[in-house]
C-alpha positions as CSV (number, residue, x, y, z in Angstrom):
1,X,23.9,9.1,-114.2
2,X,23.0,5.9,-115.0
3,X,24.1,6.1,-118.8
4,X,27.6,7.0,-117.0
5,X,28.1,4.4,-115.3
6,X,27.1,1.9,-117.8
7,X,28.6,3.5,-120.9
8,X,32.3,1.5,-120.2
9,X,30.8,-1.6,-120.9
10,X,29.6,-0.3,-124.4
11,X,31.5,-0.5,-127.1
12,X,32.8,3.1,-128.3
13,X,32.7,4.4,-132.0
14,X,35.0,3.9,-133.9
15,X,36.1,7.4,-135.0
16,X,36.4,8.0,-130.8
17,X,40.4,7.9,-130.2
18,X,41.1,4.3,-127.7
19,X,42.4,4.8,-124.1
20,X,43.8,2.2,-122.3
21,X,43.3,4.0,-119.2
22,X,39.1,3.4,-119.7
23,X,39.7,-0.3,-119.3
24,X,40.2,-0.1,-115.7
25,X,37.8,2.7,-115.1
26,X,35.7,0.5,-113.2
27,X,38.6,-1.2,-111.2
28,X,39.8,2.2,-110.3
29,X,36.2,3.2,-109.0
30,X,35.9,-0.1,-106.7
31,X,39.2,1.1,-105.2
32,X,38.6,4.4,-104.4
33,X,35.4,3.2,-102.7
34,X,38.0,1.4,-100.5
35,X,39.9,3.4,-99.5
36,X,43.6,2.8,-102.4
37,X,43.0,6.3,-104.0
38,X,43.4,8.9,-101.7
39,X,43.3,12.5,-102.6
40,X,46.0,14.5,-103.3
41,X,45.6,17.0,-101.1
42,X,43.4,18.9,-98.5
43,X,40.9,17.9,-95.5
44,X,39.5,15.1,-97.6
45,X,42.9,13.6,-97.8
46,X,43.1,13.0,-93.8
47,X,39.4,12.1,-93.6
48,X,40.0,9.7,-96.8
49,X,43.0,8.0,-95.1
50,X,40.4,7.3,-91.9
51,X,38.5,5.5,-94.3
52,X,41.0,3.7,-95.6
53,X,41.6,2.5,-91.9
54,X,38.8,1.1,-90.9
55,X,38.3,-0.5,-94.1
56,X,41.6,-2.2,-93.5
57,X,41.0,-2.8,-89.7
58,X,37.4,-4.8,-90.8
59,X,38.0,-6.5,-93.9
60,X,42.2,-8.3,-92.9
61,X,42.1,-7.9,-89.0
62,X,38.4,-8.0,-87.5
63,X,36.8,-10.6,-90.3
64,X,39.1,-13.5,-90.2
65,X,39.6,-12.8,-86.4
66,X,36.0,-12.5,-86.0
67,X,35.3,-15.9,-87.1
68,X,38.0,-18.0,-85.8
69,X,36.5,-16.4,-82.2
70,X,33.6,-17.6,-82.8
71,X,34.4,-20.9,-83.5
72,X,36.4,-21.0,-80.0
73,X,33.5,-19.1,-77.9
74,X,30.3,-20.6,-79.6
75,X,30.5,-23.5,-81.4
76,X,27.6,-25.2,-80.6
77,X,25.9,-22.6,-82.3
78,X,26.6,-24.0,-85.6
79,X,24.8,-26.4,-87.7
80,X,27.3,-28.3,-90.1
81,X,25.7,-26.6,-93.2
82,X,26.6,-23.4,-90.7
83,X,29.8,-24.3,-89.9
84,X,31.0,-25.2,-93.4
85,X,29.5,-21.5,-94.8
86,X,31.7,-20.0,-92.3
87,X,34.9,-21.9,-92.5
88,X,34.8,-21.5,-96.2
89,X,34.9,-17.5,-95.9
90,X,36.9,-18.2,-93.1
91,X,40.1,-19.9,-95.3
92,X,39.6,-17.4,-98.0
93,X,40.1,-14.7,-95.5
94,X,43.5,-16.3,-95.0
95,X,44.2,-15.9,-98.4
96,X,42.8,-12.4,-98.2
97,X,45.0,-11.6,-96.0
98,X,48.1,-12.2,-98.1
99,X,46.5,-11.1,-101.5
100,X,45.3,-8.0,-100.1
101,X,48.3,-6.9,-98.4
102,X,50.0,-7.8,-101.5
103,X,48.1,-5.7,-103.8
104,X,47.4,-2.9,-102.0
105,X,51.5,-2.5,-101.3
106,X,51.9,-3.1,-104.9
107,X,49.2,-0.6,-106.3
108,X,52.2,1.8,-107.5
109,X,52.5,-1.7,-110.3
110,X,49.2,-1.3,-111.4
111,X,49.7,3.1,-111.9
112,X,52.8,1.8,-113.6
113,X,51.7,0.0,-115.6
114,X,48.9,2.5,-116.9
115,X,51.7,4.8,-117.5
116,X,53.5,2.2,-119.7
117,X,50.8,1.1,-121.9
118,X,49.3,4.7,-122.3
119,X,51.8,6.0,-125.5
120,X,50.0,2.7,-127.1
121,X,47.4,4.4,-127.6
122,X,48.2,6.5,-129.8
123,X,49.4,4.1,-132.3
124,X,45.9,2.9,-133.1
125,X,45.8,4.8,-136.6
126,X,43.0,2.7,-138.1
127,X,39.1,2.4,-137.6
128,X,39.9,-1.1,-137.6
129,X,42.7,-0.8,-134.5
130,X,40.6,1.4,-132.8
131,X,37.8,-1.4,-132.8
132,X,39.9,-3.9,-131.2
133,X,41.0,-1.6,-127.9
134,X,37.7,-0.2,-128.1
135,X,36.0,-4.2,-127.7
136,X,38.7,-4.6,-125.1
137,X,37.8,-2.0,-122.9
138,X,34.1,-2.9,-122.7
139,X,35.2,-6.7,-122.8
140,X,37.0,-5.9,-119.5
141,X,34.8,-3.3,-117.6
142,X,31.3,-5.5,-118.4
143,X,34.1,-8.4,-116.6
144,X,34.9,-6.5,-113.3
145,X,30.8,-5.7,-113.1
146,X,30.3,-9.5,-113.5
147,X,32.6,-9.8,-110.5
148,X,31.2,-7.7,-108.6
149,X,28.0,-8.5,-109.0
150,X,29.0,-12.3,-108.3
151,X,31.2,-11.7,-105.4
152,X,28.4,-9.4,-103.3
153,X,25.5,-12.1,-104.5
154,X,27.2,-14.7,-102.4
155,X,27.0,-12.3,-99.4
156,X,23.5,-11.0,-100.0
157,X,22.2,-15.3,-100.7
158,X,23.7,-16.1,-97.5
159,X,21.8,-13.4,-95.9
160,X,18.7,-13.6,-96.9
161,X,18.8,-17.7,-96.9
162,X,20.1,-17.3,-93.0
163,X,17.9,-14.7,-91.5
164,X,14.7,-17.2,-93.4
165,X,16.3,-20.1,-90.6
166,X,16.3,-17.5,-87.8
167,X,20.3,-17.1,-87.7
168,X,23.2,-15.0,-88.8
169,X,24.3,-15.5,-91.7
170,X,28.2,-16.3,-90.4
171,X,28.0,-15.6,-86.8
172,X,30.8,-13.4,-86.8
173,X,31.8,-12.5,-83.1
174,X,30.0,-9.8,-81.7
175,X,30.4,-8.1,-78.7
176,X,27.9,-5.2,-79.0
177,X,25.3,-7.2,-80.7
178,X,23.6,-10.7,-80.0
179,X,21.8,-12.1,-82.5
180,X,20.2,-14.1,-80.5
181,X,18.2,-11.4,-78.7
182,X,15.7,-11.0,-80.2
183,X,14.4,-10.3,-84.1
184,X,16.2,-6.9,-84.6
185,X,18.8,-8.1,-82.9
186,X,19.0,-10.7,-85.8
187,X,18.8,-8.2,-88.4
188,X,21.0,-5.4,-87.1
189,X,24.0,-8.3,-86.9
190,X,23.1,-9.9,-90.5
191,X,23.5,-6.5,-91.9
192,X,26.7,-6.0,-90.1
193,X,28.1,-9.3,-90.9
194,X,26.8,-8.5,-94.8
195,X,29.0,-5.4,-94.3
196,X,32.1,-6.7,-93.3
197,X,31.7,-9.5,-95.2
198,X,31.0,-7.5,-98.4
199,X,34.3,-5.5,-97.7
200,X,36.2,-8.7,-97.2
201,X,35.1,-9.8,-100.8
202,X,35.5,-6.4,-102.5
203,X,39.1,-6.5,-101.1
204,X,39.6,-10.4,-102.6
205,X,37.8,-9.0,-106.0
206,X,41.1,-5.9,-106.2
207,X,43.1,-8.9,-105.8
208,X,41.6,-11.1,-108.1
209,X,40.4,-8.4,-110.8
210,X,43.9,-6.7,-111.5
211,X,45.0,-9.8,-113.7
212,X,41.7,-9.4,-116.1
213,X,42.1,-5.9,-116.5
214,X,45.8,-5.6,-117.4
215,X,46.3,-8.8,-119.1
216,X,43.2,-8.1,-121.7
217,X,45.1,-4.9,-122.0
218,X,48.1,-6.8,-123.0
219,X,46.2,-8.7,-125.6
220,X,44.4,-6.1,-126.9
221,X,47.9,-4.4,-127.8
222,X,49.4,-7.5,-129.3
223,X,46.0,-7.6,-131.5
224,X,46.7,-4.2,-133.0
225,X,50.1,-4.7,-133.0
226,X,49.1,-8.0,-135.0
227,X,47.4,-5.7,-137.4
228,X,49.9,-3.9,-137.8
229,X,52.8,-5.7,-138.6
230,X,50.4,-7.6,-141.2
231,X,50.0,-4.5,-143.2
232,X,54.1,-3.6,-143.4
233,X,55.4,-2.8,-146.5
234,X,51.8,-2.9,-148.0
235,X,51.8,0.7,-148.6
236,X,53.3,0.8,-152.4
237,X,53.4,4.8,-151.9
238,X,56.1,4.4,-148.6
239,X,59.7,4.6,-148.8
240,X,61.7,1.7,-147.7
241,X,62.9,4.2,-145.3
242,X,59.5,5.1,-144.2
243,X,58.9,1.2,-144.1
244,X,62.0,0.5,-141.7
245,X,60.5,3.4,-139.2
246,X,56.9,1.5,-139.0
247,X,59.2,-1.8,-138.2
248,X,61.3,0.0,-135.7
249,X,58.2,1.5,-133.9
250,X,56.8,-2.2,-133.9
251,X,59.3,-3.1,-132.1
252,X,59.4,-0.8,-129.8
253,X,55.5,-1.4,-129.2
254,X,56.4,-4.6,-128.5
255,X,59.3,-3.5,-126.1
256,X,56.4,-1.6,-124.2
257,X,54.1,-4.9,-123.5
258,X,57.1,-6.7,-122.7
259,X,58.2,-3.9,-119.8
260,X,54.7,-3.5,-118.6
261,X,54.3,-7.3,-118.2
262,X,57.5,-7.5,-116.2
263,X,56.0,-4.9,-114.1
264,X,52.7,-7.0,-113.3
265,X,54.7,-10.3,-113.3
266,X,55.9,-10.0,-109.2
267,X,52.5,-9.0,-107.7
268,X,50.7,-11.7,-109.9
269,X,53.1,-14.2,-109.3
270,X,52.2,-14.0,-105.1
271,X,48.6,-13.1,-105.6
272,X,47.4,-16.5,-107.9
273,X,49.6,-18.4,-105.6
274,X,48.1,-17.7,-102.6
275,X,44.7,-18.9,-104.6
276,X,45.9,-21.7,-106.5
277,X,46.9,-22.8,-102.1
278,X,43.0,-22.5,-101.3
279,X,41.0,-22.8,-104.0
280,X,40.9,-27.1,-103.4
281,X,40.3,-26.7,-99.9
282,X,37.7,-24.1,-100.2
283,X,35.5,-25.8,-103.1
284,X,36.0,-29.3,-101.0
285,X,34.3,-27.5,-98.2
286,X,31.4,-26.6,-100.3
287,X,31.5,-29.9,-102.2
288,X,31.1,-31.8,-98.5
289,X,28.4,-29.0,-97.2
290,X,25.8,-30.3,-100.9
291,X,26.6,-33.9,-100.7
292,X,26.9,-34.8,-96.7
293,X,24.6,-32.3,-95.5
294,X,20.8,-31.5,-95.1
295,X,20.5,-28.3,-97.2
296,X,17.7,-26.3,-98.5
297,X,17.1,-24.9,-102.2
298,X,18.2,-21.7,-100.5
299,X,21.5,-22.9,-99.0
300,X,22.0,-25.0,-102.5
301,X,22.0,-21.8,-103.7
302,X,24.6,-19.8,-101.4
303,X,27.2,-22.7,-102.2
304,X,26.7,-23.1,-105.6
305,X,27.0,-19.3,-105.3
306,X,30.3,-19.6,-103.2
307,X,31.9,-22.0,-105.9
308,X,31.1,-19.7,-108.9
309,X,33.0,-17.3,-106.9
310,X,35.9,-19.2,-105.7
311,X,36.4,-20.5,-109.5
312,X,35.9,-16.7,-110.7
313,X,39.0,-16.0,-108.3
314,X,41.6,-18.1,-110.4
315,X,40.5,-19.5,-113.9
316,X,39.5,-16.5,-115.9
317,X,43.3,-15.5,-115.0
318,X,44.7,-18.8,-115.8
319,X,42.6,-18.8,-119.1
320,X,43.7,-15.2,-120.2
321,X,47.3,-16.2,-119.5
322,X,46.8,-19.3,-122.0
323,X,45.6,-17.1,-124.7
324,X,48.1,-14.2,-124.1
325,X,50.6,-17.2,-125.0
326,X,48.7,-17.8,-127.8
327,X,48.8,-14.3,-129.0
328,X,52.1,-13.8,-128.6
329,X,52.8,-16.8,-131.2
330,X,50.0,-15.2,-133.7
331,X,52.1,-12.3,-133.6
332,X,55.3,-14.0,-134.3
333,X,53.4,-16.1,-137.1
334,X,52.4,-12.7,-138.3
335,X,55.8,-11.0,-139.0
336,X,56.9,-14.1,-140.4
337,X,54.5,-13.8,-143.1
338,X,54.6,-10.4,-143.7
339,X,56.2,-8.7,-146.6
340,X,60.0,-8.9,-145.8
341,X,60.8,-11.1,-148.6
342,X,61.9,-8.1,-151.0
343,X,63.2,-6.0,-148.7
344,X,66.7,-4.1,-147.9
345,X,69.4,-6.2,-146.2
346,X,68.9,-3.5,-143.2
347,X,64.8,-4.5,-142.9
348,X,65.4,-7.9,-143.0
349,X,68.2,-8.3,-140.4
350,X,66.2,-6.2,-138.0
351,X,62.8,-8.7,-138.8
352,X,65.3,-11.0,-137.9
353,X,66.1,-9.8,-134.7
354,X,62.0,-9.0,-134.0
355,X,61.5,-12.7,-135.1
356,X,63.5,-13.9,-132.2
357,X,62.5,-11.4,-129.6
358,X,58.7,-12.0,-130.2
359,X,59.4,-15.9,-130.4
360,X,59.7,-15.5,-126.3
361,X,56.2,-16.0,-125.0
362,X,54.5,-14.0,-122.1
363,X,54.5,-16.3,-119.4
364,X,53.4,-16.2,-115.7
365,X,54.3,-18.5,-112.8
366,X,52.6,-18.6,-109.7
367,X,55.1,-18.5,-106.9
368,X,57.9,-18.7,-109.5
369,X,57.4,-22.4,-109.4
370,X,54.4,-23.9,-111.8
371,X,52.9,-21.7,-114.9
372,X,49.6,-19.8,-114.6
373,X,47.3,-21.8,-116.7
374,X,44.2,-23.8,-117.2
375,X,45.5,-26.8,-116.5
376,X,47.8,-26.2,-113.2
377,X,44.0,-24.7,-112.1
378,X,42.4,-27.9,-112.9
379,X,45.3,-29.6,-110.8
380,X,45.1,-27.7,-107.8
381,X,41.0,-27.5,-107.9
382,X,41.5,-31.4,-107.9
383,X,42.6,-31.2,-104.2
384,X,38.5,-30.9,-104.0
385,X,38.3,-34.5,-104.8
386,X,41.1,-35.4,-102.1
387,X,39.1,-33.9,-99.3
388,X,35.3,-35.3,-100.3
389,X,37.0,-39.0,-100.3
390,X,38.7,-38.4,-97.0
391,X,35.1,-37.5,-95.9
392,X,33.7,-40.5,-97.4
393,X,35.8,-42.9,-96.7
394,X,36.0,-41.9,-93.0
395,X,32.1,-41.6,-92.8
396,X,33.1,-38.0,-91.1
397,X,29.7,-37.0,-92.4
398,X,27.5,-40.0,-90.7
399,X,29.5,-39.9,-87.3
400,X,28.9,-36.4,-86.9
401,X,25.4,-36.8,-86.9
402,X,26.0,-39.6,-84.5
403,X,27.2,-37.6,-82.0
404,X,25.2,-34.8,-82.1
405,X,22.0,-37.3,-81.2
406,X,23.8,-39.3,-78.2
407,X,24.8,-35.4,-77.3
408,X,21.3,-34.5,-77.1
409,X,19.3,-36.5,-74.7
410,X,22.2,-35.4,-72.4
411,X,21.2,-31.9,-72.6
C-alpha cells in the first residue's frame, strides 16, 4: 500500500514505456476524494454525486458564509491576531469561490487535455526520451504531495496553536456547537472547523495544482521533442524520405502541445487572475498580524505557514510559464541548428515553415490582460507593501489597542 502510493514520485526505469497520464495520478486522486470523478455507473454513482454536494455546499457556500457571520454576530470574540487568521482565509475563500467554480465547470479541459498529449507518448523511442517524461512525472507528483502537505499544515498549525489559547481556531459560525461550552465543546468545533477548512483548501489546491501538472507536461514534451529534432538527419542509414517523415511527425508533435495549450489557456487565464487579485491583500494581512501584533512562536508559525501557502498558490505557475517560454525558444534554437544544411529543397522549405511556427512562444495571460510570469507576481504581491504602510502610517495598529483598553474598564 504504502509503496503504491509513493511510487509516482519515483523516478521509473528507463526501459518502462512513459505515460503522461501518471503525471496527474496524484491530482486525479485528490479529486475523486472530492467529489469531480464520479462513477460511471450504478448505486455508487448517486451516492457519489451526494458527496459531491455536500462537499460543494461546505467548502463555496457554508465556509466563506460561515465566517463573514461570525464577524457580524460575534466580533468581540476575536483578538486581532484572531481576527486577521480569519479574514485572511476569509478573502481567499472569495477567491475560492471563483477558482473553484471555475475549475470544476472546466474539468472536461483538464480530460482534454490528457487525451491530447497521450499519442505523445508513444513517440518517446529512446532510453534517453523516456528519462525525461519519466523525471517529469515524479517532478510533478512529488509537487502536488508538497502542496498538499503544505496547504493542510496551515489548517492543522492553526489548530493545534488555537485550541493551546483555549479558542477555535477560526470561529466559524456554529449553530449546533459552541465552543465556548465547555472543553469538548472546544474540540468537537476545532475539528469541525479543521474539516471544512481543510476542504476549502483542497478545493483552492485543484485550482491552483492544474497549472503544475499540465504545464510540466508541456515542457517535458518540448524536451523530448528537443531531443528529437537534434538528432534529424543524423541517421546516415535513413532515406531523405524517411528523414522528411521524422520532420513531418515533429511537427505534428508540436501541433499537439500547441492544441493542448489552447485548451488549458481559458481556465488558466480566470483561475491565476482571480489569485494574482488577492494574493497582496492576503500576504498584507499576514504581514500586519507578525509586525503589529502580539503573537506567539506558535501563531509565528501558522502565518508564516499561511504565506508559504498563499505564495505556493501563484509563483510556481508564474515560474513554469517563464521557463515554458524558455523552452519553446530552446527548441526553435534546436531545429535551427540541426542538420538541414544538405538537405532536399522539400526538407528545407518545410524547416522553414517549422522555424516560424515554433518561433511563436507559449504564452499565458491572466485575465487576457498582463502575462503569467514571475515578475507580474512580484508586482501584484507588492500590493503587500501598500497595505503594511497604510497601517503604519495611520498607527491602525496602536489605536486599536487604544480602544480596546478605554473599552475595558467600561465593561
Amino acid at each position: 500500500m504504502k509503496k503504491a502510493l509513493f511510487e509516482r514520485m519515483q523516478v521509473a526505469p528507463v526501459d518502462q514505456q512513459a505515460s503522461s497520464a501518471d503525471a496527474s495520478d496524484y491530482y486525479y486522486r485528490i479529486t475523486f476524494v472530492l467529489g469531480l470523478t464520479p462513477p460511471k455507473e450504478g448505486l455508487a454513482r448517486w451516492i457519489y454525486f451526494l458527496w459531491s454536494a455536500i462537499v460543494m455546499w461546505l467548502g463555496i457556500v457554508y465556509l466563506p458564509l460561515g465566517l463573514t457571520l461570525t464577524y457580524v454576530l460575534h466580533f468581540d470574540r476575536f483578538t486581532p491576531t484572531e481576527f486577521l487568521s480569519s479574514l485572511q482565509v476569509d478573502i481567499n475563500c472569495i477567491g475560492n469561490v471563483v477558482k473553484s467554480f471555475v475549475t470544476f465547470s472546466q474539468m472536461w479541459r483538464l480530460r482534454r487535455m490528457n487525451e491530447l498529449i497521450a499519442p505523445l507518448d508513444a513517440r518517446c523511442d529512446t532510453p534517453s526520451q523516456r528519462q525525461i517524461l519519466h523525471k517529469v512525472v515524479a517532478r510533478v507528483n512529488l509537487t502536488v504531495f508538497i502542496f498538499v502537505s503544505m496547504y493542510l499544515g496551515f489548517g492543522f498549525l492553526n489548530v493545534f496553536t488555537s485550541v493551546l489559547a483555549g479558542k477555535a481556531p477560526w470561529q466559524l459560525y456554529n449553530p449546533f456547537v459552541d465552543w465556548q461550552n465547555g472543553y469538548w465543546q472546544l474540540w468537537i468545533a476545532s475539528f469541525l472547523e479543521c474539516f471544512v477548512v481543510s476542504i476549502g483548501t483542497m478545493q483552492e489546491l485543484i485550482s491552483d495544482a492544474y497549472p503544475i501538472v499540465f504545464v510540466s507536461l508541456f515542457r517535458g514534451h518540448l524536451a523530448v521533442l528537443k531531443n528529437r529534432i537534434e538528432n534529424l538527419r543524423q541517421d546516415p542509414e535513413l532515406s531523405e524520405e524517411e528523414n522528411y517523415r521524422q520532420l513531418v511527425a515533429c511537427i505534428q508533435d508540436h501541433r499537439t502541445i500547441v492544441e493542448s495549450a489552447q485548451v488549458i489557456r481559458p481556465i488558466l487565464s480566470i483561475t491565476i487572475f482571480a489569485q494574482f487579485m488577492l494574493v497582496g491583500i492576503d500576504l498584507g494581512l499576514a504581514a500586519i498580524s507578525i509586525l503589529y501584533f502580539p503573537n506567539t512562536i506558535w501563531t509565528i508559525m501558522a502565518n508564516v505557514s499561511f504565506i508559504l501557502a498563499i505564495c505556493m498558490e501563484s509563483f510556481p505557475c508564474c515560474m513554469l510559464c517563464e521557463h515554458l517560454i524558455d523552452d519553446c525558444a530552446h527548441v526553435s534554437d534546436a531545429l535551427f541548428h540541426s542538420n538541414w544544411i544538405s538537405a532536399e529543397k522539400r526538407y528545407k522549405s518545410t524547416v522553414i515553415y517549422f522555424l516560424h511556427r515554433v518561433q511563436q512562444p507559449i504564452q499565458f495571460t491572466a485575465g487576457s490582460i498582463f502575462p503569467i510570469s514571475v515578475q507580474s507576481n512580484i508586482a501584484v504581491a507588492k500590493f503587500a507593501f501598500t497595505i503594511i504602510t497604510i497601517v503604519n502610517q495611520m498607527n491602525l495598529g496602536e489605536k486599536f489597542f487604544n480602544n480596546r483598553a478605554n473599552a475595558e474598564p467600561d465593561l
